[in-house]
C-alpha positions in Angstrom: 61.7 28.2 43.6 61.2 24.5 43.5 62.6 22.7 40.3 60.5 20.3 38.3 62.5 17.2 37.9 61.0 15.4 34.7 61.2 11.6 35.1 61.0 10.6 31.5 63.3 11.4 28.6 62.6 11.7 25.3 62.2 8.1 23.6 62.8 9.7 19.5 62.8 12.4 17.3 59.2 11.9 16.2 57.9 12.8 19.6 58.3 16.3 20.9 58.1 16.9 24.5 58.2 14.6 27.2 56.9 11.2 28.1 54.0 12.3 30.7 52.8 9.0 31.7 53.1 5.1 30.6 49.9 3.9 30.4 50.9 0.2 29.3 53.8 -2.1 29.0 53.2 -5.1 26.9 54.8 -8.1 25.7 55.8 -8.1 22.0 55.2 -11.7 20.6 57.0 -11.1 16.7 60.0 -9.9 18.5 61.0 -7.8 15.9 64.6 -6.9 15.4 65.3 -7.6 19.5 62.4 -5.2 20.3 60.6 -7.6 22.9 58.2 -4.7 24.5 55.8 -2.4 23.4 54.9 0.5 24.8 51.6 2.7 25.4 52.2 6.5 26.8 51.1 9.8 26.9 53.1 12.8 26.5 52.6 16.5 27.8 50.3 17.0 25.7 48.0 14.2 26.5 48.4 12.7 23.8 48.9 8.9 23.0 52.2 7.5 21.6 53.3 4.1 21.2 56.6 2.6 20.0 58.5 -1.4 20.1 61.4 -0.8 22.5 64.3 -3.5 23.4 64.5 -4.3 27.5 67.4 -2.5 27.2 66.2 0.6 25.9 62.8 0.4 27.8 64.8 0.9 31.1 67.3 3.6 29.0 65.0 6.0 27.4 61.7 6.1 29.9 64.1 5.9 33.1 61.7 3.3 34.9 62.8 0.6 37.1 61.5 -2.5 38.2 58.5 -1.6 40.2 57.2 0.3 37.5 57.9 -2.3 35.2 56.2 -4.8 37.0 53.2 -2.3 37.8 52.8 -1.3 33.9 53.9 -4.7 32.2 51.1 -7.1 30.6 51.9 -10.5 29.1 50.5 -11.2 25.5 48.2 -13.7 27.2 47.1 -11.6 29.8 46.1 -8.9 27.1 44.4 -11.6 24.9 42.0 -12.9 27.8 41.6 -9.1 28.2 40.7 -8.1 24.8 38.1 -11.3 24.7 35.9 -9.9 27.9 
């Protein structure tokens, strides 16, 4: 039999299940409390979570690394000119 191997952890108690897919990593302007990111997923059930996450626990609790960073990561200006189209 072949073994699944999940890539994603879970990122807190409020979210049950796995993280299935990141659909968006964005730039956190207020910076709250060290949390510099934001971040837009869904999980096995399809359905859409989001949470503020430090660098640090971006790279900790969804297990990506810098490729996918830079593949799923949107600055606040980008999203901005985005949001205006």
């Amino acid at each position: 039999m072949n073994d699944i191997k999940v890539k994603y952890k879970r990122v807190d108690n409020l979210v049950h299940g796995e993280v299935k897919e990141i659909q968006l990593i964005g730039e956190d302007q207020e910076h709250e409390k060290g949390k510099h990111y934001f971040v837009f997923w869904h999980n096995h059930n399809n359905e859409s979570r989001s949470t503020h996450v430090s660098h640090k626990e971006l790279f900790d609790w969804f297990k990506i690394d810098q490729v996918e960073f830079d593949k799923k990561f949107m600055k606040a200006s980008d999203l901005e000119e985005r949001l205006e189209k």
